[in-house]
MARLUM-15068 format. One record per atom (N, C-alpha, C): atom name; y, x, z. Coordinates in steps of 0.1 Angstrom, whole numbers. Each point is the difference from the previous one (the first is absolute). Example, Ala and Ser with C-alpha at 12.3 -4.5 7.8 and 13.67 -1.06 7.14 Angstrom:
<sites>
   atomo       y       x       z
       N     -57     132      78
      CA      12      -9       0
       C      12       9       0
       N      11      -4      -7
      CA      11       9       0
       C      11      -8       8
</sites>
This chain:
<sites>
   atomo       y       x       z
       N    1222    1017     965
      CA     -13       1      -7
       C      -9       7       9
       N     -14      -5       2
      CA      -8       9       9
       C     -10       6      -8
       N      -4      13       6
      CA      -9      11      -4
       C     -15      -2       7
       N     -11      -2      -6
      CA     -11       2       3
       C     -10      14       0
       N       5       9      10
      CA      -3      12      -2
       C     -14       6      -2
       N     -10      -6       4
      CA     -13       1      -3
       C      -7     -20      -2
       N      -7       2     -19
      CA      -9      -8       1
       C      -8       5      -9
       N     -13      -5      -2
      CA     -10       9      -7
       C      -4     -11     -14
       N      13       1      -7
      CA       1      -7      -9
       C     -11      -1      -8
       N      -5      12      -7
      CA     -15       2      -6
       C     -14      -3       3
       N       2      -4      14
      CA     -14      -5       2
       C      -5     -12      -7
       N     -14      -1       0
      CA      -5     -13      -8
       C       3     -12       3
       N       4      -3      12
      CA       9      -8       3
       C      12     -10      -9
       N       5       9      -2
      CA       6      -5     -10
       C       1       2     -14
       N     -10       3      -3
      CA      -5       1     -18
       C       1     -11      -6
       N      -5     -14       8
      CA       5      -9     -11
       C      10      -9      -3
       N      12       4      10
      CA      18      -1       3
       C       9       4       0
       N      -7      20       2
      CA      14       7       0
       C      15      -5      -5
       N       3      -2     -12
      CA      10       3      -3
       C       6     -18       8
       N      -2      -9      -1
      CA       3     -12       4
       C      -1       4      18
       N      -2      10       5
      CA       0       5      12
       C      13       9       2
       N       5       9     -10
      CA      12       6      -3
       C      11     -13       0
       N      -6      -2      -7
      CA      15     -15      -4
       C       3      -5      12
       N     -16      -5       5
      CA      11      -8      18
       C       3       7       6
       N      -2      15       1
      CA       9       7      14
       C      15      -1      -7
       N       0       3     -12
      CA      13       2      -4
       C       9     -14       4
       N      -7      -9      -5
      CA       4     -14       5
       C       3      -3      13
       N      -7       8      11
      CA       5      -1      11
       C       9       8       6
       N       4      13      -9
      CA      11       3       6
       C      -7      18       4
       N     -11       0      -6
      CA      -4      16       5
       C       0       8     -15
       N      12      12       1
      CA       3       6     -14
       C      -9       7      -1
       N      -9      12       7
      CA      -5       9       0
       C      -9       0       8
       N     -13       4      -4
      CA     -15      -1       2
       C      -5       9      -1
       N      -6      13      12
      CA      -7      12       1
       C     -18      -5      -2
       N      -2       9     -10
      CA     -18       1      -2
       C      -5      11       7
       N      -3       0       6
      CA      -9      19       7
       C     -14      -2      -4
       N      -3       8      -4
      CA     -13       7      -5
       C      -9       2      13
       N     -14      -4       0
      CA      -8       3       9
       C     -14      16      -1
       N       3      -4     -14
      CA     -10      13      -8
       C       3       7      -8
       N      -5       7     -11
      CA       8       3     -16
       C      -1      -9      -5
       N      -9      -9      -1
      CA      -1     -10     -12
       C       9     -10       5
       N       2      -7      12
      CA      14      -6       2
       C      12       5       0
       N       4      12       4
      CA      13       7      -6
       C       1       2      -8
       N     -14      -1     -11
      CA       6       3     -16
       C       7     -15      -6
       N      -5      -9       3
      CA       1     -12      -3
       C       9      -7       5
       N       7       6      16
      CA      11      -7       5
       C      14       7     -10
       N      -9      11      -6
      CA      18       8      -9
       C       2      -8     -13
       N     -15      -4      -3
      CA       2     -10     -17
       C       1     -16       6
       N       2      -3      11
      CA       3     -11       2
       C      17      -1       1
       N       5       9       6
      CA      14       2       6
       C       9       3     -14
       N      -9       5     -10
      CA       9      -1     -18
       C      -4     -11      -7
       N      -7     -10       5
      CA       2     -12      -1
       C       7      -9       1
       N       6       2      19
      CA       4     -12       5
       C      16       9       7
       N      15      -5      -8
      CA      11      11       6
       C       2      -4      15
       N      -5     -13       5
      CA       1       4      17
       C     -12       0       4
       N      -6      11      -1
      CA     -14       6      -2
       C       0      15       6
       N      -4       9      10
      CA       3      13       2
       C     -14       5       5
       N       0      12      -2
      CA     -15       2       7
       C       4      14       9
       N     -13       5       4
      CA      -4       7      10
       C     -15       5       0
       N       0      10       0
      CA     -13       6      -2
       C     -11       7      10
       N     -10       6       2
      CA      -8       2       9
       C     -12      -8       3
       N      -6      10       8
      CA     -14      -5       9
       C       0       0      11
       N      -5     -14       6
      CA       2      -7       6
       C     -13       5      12
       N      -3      -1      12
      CA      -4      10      14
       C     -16      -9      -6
       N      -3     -11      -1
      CA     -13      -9      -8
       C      -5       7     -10
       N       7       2     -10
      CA      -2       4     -12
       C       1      19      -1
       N      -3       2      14
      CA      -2      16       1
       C     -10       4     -11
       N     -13      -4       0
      CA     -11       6      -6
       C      -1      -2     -15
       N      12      -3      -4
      CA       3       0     -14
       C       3      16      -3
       N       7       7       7
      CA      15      10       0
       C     -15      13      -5
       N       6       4      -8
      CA      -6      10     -13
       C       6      15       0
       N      -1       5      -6
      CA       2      19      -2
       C      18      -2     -11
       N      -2     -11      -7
      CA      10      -5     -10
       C      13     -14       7
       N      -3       2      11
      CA       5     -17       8
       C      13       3       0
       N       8      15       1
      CA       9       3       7
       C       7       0     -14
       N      -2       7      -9
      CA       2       1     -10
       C       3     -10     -11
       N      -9      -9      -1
      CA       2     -12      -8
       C      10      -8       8
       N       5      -4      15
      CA       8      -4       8
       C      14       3      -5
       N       1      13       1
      CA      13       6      -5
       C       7      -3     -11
       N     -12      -2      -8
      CA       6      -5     -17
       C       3     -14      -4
       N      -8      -7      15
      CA       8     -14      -4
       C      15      -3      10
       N      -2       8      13
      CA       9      -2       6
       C      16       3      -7
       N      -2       9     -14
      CA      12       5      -6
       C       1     -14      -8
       N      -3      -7       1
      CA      -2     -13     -14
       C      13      -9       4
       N       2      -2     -11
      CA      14     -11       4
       C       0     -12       8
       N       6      -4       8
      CA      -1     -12      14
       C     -12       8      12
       N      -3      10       1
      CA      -7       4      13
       C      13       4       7
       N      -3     -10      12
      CA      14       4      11
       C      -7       8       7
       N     -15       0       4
      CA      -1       5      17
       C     -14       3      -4
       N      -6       5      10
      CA     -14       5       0
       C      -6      -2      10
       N     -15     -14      -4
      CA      -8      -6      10
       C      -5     -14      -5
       N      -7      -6       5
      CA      -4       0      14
       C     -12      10       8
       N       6      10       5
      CA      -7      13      10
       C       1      -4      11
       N      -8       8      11
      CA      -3      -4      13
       C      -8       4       8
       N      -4      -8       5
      CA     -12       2      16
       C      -5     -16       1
       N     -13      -4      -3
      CA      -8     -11       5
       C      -9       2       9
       N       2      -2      14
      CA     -13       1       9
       C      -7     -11       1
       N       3     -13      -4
      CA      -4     -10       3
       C     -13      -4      -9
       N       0       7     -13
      CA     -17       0     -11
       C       0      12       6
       N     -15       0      -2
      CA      -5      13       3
       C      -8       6     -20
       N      14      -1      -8
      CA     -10       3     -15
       C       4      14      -1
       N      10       4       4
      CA       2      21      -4
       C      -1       3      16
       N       4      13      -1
      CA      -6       6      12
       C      16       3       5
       N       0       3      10
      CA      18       4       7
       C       5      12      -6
       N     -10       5      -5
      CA       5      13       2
       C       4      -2     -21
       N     -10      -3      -7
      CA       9      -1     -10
       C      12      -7      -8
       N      -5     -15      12
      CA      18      -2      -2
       C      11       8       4
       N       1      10      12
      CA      10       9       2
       C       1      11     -15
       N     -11       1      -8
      CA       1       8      -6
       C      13      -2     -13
       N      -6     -13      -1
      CA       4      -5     -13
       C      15      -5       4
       N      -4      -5      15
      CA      18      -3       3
       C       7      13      -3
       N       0       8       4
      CA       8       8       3
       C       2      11     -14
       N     -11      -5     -11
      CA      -1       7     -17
       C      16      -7      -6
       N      -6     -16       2
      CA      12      -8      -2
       C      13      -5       3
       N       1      11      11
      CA      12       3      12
       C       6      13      -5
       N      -3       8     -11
      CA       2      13      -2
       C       2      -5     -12
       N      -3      -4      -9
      CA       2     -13     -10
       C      13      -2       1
       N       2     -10       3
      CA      16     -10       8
       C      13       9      -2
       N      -4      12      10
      CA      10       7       3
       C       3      10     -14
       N      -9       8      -6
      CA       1       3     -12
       C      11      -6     -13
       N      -4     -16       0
      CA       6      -2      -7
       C      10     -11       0
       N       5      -1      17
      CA       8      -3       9
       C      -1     -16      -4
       N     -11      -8       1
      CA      -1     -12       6
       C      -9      -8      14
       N       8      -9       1
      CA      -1      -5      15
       C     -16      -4       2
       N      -5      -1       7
      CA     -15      -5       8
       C      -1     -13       5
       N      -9      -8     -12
      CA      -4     -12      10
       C     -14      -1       9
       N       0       2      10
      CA     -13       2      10
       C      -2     -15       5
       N     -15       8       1
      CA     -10     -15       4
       C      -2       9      10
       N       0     -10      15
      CA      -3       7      10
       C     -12     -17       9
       N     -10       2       6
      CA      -9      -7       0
       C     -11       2      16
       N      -1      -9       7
      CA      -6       6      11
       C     -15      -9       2
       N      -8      -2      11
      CA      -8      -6       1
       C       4     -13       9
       N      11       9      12
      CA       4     -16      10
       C      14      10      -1
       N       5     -14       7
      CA      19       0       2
       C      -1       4      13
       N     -12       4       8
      CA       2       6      14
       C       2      18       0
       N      -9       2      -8
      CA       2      13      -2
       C      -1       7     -15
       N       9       9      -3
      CA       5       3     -14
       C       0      15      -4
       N     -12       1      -3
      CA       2      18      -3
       C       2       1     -12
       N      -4     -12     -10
      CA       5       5     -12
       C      15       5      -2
       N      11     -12       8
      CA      12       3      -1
       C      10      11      10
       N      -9       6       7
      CA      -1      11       6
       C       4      12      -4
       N     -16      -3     -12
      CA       1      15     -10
       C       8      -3     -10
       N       4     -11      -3
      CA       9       0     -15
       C      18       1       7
       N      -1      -4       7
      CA      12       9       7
       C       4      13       0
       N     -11       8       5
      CA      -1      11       3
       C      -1      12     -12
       N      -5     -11     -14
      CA      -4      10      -7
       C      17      -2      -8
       N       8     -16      -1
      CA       9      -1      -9
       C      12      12       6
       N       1       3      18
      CA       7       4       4
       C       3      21      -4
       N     -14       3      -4
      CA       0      10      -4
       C       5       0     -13
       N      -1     -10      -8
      CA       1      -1     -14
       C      18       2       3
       N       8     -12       7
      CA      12      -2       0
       C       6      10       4
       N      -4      10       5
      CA       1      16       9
       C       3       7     -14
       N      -7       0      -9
      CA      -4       5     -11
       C       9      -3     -10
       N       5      -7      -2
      CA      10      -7      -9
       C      12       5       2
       N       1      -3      15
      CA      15       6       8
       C       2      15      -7
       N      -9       5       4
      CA      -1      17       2
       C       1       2     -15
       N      -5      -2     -12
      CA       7       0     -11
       C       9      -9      -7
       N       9      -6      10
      CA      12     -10      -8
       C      -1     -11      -9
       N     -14      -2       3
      CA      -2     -13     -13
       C       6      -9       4
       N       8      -4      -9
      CA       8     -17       6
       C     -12     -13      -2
       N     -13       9       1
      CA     -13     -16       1
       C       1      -1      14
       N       6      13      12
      CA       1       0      14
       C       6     -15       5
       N       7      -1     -10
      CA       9     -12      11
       C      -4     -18      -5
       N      -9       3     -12
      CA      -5     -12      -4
       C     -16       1      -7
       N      -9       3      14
      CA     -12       9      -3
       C     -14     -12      -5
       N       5     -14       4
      CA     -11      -8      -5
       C       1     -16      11
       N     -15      -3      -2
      CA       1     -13       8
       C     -14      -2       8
       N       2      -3       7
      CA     -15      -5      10
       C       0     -12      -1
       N      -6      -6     -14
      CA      -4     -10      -7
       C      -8     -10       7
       N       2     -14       4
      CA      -5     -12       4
       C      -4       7      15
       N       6       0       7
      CA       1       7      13
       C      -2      -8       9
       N     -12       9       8
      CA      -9     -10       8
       C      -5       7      18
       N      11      10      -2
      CA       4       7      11
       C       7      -4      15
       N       4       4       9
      CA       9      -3      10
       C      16       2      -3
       N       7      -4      16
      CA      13       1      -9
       C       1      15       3
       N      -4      11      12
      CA      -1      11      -2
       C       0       7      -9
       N     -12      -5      -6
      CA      -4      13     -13
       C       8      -6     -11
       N       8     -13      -4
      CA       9      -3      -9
       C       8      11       4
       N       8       3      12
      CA      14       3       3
       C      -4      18      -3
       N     -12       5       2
      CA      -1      12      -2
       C       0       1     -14
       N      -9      -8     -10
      CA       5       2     -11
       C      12       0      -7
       N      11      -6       5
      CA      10      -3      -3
       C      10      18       3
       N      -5       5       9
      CA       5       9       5
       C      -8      11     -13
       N      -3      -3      -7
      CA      -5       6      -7
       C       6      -1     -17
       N       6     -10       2
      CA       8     -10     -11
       C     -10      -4      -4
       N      -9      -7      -3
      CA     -14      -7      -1
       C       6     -18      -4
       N       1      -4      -6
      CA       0     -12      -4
       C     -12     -10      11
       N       3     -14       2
      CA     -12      -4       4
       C       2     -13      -8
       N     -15      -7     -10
      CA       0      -8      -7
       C      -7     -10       2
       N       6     -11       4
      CA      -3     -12       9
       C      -7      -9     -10
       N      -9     -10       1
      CA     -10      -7      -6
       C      -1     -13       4
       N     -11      -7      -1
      CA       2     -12      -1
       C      -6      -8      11
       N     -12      12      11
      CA      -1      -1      12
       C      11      -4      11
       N      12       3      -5
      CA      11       0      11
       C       4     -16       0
       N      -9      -8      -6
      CA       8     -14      -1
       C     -17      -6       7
       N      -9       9       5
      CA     -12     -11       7
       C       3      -2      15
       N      -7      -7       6
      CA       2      -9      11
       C      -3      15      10
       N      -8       6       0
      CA      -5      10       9
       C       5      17      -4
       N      14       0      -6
      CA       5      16      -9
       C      12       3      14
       N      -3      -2      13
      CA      13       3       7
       C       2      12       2
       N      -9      10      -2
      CA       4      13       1
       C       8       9     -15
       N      -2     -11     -10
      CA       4       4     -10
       C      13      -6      -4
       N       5      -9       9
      CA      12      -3       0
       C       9       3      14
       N      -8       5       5
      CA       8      13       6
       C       6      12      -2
       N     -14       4     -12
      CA       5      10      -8
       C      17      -2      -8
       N      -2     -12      -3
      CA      11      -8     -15
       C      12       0       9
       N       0      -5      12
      CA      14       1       8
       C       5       7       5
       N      -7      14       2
      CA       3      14       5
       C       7       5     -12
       N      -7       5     -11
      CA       2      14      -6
       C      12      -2      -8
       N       8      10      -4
      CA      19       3      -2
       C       0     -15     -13
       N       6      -2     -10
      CA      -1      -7      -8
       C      -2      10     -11
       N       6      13      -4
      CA      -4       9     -11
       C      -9       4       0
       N     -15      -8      11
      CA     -13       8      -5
       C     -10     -12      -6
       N       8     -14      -4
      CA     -11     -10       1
       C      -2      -3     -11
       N     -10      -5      -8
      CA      -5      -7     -13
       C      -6      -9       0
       N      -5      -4      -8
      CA      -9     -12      -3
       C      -7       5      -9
       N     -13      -6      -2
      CA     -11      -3      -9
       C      -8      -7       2
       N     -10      -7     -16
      CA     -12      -7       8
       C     -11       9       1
       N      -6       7      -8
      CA     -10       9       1
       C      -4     -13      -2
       N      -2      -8     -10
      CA      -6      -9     -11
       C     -10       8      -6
       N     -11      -6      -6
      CA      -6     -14       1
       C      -1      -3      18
       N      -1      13      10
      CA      -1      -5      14
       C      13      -5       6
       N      -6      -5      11
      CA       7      -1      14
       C      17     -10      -2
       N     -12     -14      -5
      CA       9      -9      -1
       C      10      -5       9
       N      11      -1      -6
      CA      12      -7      21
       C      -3     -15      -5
       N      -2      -3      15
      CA       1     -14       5
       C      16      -8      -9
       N      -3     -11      -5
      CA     -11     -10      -1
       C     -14       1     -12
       N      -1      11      -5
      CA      -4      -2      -9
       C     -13      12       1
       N       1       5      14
      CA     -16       6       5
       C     -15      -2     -11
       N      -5       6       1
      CA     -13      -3      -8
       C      -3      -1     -14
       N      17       0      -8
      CA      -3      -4     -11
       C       6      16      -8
       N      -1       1      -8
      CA       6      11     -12
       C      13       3       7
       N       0      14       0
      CA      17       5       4
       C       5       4     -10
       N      13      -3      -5
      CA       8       4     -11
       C      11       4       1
       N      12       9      -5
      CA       8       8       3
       C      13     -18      -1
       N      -1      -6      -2
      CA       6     -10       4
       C       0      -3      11
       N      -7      -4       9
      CA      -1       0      13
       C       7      11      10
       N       3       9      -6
      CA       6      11      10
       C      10      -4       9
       N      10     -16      -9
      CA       6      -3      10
       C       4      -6      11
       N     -16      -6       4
      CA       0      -1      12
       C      -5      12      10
       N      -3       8      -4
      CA       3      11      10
       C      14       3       3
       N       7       2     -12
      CA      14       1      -1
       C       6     -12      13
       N      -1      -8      -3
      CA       1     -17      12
       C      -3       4      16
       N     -10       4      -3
      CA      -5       3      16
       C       5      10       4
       N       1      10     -10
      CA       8      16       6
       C      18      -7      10
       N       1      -5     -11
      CA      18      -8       4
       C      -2      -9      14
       N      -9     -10       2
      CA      -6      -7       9
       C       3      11      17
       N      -9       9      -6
      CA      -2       9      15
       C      11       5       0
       N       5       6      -9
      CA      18       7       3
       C      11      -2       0
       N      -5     -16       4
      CA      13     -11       0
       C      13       4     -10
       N      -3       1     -15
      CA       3       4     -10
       C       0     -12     -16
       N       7      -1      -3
      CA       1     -11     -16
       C     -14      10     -10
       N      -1      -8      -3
      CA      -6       6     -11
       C      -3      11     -11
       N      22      -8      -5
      CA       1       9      -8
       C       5      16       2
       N       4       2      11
      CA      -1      10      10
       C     -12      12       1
       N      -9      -9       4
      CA     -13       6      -2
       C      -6       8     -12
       N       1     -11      -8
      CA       1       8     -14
       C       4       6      -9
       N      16       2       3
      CA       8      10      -1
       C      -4      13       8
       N       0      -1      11
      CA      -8      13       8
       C     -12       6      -5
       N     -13      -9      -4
      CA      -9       5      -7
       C       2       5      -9
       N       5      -8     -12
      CA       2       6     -16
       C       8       9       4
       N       6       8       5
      CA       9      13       2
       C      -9      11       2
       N      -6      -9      13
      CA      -7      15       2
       C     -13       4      -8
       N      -5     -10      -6
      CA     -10       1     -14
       C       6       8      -7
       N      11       0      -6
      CA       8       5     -12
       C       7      19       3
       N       2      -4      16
      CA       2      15       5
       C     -18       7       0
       N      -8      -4       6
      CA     -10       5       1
       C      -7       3     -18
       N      -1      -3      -4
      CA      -5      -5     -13
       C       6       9     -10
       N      15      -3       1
      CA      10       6     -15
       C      -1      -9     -13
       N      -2     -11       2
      CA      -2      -7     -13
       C      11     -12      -4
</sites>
């Protein structure tokens, strides 16, 4: 069975399907479905969606876009949903250099509120990490740099979130900065780019990194995989990432997705 670790089930998108959108992943073979939260009002709503739907899980946070939401009460109201039944992890947090809607500096802020967050109440980090060109990458620079102190941090007070600290979600990095994150125990969560005609750096990434650091997701409604580009992405689909992942790693399938759903389930706890 495969795990779809990030899709943004709540969006309007799928308001007039959802649940007939549940049914086909299930139908195709995907048990478990991550919601991450982009704001409060989407983490509030990805936690009443997830007691909805039992392969349903959420995740909460503000998302590096959705900086200029974050309030005197952000941190606070966070905490009380993050305790909510089916919150595995905390996010989608980050660094976007690529909009120019918050400023650098308050995304570090709020990263690193909701990085003190995590660790508190010892769940994993799904990061959005985001650049302007694939030639040069400061965003994933600093979010290295900052997760590295974080993982420093973890160590140094024995949290066992040290050895399964999060994921660098729909990863759009080199195989470098894959392998450093990894060295970081950093999850990298592969998408639906890795199946277009021009993703060879990102399936260089997919052929490199150990097999206990790889996932899947669609990050649905976006970032349809070929053949079916352009149209609505749905956590059904995950499996042809799953396909292509196996493809490049001269690997079966079911293999692949055995490897995934493990390490979802280690990362996760659910």
């Amino acid at each position: 069975m495969l795990t779809d670790t990030h899709c943004h089930l709540n969006f309007d998108s799928f308001d007039t399907d959802r649940p007939a959108v549940v049914a086909r992943a299930q139908t195709a073979g995907v048990a478990r479905i991550l919601n991450p939260g982009v704001d409060l009002s989407s983490s509030q709503s990805a936690v009443l969606m997830a007691s909805g739907f039992e392969s349903v899980f959420a995740a909460v946070g503000v998302h590096p876009n959705d900086a200029q939401t974050w309030c005197e009460e952000s941190l606070v109201d966070l905490k009380r949903l993050a305790r909510q039944t089916k919150v595995v992890a905390i996010g989608e947090i980050g660094l976007d250099y690529y909009w120019d809607r918050t400023s650098i500096s308050l995304q570090r802020v709020i990263l690193e509120l909701q990085l003190d967050l995590a660790a508190e109440l010892g769940l994993p980090a799904i990061i959005h990490v985001r650049d302007k060109s694939p030639d040069d990458m400061p965003a994933m620079r600093d979010i290295l740099s900052i997760l590295k102190d974080w993982t420093v941090y973890l160590a140094k007070h024995n949290s066992e979130l040290a050895q399964h600290p999060g994921v660098l979600h729909s990863f759009s990095g080199d195989k470098s900065a894959a392998l450093d994150a990894n060295k970081l125990n950093f999850r990298i969560g592969i998408t639906g780019p890795v199946t277009y005609k021009k993703a060879d750096r990102l399936r260089d990434v997919v052929a490199s990194i150990p097999d206990e650091f790889l996932l899947v997701e669609t990050d649905a409604p976006f970032l349809t995989p070929h053949p079916y580009r352009g149209e609505r992405n749905e956590p059904a689909l995950v499996r042809y990432v799953a396909e292509k992942i196996a493809l490049i790693r001269q690997m079966n399938i079911e293999t692949i997705t055995e490897i995934t759903t493990l390490n979802a389930e280690r990362l996760f706890r659910w």
